[in-house]
C-alpha positions as CSV (number, residue, x, y, z in Angstrom):
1,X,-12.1,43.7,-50.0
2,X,-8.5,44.4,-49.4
3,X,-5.7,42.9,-51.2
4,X,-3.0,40.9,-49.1
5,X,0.6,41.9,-50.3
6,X,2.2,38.7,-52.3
7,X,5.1,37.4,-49.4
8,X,8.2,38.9,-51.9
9,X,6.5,42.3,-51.0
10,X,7.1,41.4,-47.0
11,X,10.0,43.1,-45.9
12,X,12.8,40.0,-45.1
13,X,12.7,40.1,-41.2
14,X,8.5,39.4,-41.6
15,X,9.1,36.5,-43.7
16,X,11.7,34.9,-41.7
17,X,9.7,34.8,-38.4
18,X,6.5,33.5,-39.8
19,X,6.4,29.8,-39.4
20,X,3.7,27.6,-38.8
21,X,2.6,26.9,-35.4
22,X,2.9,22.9,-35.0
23,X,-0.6,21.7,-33.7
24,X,-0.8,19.7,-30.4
25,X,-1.0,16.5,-31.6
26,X,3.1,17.2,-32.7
27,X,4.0,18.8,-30.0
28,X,2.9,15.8,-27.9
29,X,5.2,13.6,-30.2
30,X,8.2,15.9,-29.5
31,X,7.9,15.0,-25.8
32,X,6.7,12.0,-25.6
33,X,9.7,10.5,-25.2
34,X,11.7,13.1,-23.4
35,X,8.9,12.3,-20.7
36,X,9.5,8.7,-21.0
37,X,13.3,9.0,-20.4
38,X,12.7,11.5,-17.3
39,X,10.6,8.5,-15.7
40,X,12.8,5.8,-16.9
41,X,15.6,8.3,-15.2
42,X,13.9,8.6,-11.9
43,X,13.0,5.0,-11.8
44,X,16.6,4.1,-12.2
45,X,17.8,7.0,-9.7
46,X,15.1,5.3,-6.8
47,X,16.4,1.9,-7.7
48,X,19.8,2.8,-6.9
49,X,19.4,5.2,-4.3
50,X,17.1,2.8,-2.3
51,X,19.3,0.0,-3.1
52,X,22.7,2.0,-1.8
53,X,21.3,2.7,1.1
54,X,20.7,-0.9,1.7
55,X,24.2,-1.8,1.8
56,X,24.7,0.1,4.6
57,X,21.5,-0.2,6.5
58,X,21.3,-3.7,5.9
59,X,25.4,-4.6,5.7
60,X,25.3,-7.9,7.3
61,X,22.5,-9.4,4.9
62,X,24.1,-8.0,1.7
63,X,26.8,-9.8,2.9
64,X,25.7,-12.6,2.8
65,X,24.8,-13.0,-1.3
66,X,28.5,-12.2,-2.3
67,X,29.9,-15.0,-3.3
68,X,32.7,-17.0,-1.5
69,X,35.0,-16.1,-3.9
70,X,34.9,-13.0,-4.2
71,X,37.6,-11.7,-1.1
72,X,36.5,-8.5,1.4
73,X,32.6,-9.1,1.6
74,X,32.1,-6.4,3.5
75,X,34.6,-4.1,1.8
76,X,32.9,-5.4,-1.1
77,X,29.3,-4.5,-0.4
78,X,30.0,-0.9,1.0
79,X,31.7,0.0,-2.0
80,X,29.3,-1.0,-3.8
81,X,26.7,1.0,-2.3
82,X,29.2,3.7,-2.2
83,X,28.6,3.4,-6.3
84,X,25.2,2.9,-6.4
85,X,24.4,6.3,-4.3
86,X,27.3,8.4,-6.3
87,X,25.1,6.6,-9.4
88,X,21.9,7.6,-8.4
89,X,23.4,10.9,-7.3
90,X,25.0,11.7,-11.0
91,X,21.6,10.7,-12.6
92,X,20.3,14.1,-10.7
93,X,23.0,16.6,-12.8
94,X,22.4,16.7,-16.7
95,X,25.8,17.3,-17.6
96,X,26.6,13.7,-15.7
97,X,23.9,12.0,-16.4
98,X,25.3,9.8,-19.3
99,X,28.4,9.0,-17.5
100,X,26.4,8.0,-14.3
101,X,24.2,5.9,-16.2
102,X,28.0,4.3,-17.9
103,X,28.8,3.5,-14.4
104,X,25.5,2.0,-13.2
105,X,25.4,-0.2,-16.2
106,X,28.9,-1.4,-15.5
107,X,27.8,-2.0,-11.7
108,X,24.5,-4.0,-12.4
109,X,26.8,-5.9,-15.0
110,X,29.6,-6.6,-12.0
111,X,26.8,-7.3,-9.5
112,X,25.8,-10.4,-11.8
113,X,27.9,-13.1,-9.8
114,X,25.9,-12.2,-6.6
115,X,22.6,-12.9,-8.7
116,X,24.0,-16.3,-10.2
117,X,25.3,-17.1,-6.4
118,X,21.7,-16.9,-4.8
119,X,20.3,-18.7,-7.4
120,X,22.8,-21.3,-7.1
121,X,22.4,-21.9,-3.2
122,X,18.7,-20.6,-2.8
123,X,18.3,-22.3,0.4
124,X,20.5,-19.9,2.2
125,X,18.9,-17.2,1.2
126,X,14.8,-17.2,2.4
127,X,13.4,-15.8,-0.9
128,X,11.3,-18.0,-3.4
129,X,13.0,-19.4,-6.4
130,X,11.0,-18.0,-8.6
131,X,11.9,-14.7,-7.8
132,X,15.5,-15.8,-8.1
133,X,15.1,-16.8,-11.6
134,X,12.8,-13.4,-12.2
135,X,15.9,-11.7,-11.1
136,X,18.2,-12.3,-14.0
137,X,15.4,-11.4,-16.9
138,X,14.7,-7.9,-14.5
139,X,18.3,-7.6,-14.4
140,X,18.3,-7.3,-18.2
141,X,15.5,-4.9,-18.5
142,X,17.2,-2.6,-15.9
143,X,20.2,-2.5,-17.9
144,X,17.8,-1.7,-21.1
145,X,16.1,1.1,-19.2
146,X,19.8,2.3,-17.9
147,X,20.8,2.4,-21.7
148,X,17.6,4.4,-22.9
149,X,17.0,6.4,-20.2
150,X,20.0,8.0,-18.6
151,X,22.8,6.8,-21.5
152,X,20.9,7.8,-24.1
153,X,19.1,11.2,-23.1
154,X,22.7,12.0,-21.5
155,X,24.8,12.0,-24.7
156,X,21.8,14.7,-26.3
157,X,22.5,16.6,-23.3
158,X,19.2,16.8,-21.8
């Protein structure tokens, strides 16, 4: 039976590329939550996209659930939508990814005032109250999946 050569009588260039191949099991770790963060990503990117195009499909009804205070409704809701589409739009390109999520955070964040409005004067508004208090908790996990997903993965540069 032959005799393997001790690893000092390798040459140098053998030893440095041998490595142990890392078993499934790690490999699945690794990615795990890479995958995670694309879905969370392309949730958030359909969320905003669909919702963009709202405010100009459906001006006249987003109009409606900005508050009184708030001057230039219309102005108001398209460019917001504006936003919400260059959002979704940044969340496509790695290298803006993290600042598109920034800016979506900020936006569901300024949006908040139209949330507390409906849920002030539900009656104008034909959706149940319970979804109207839903809202604000769904408002809060958006702005958690913003953070992780697209924030998050962005500053690693993936």
């Amino acid at each position: 039976m032959a005799r393997l050569p001790a690893v000092s009588a390798l040459p140098a260039a053998t030893v440095a590329t041998v490595s142990p191949r890392p078993r499934a099991p790690e490999l699945a770790k690794r990615s795990a939550p890479a995958d995670g963060r694309r879905w969370g990503v392309a949730f958030v990117f359909i969320w905003f996209f669909i919702g963009g195009i709202a405010h100009f499909a459906a001006t006249a009804a987003e109009m409606r659930i900005v508050p009184p205070y708030i001057p230039w409704p219309r102005a108001a809701v398209l460019v917001s939508g504006v936003f919400e589409l260059l959002g979704a739009a940044g969340l496509l390109y790695p290298p803006t990814r993290r600042w598109a999520g920034i800016g979506l955070f900020a936006l569901t964040i300024a949006v908040t005032p139209a949330h507390i409005y409906m849920l002030q004067q539900p009656e104008g508004f034909g959706v149940p109250y319970w979804a109207l208090v839903a809202r604000l908790p769904l408002q809060v996990i958006l702005l958690g999946i913003i953070a992780w997903s697209a924030i998050a993965i962005g500053r690693r540069g993936r």
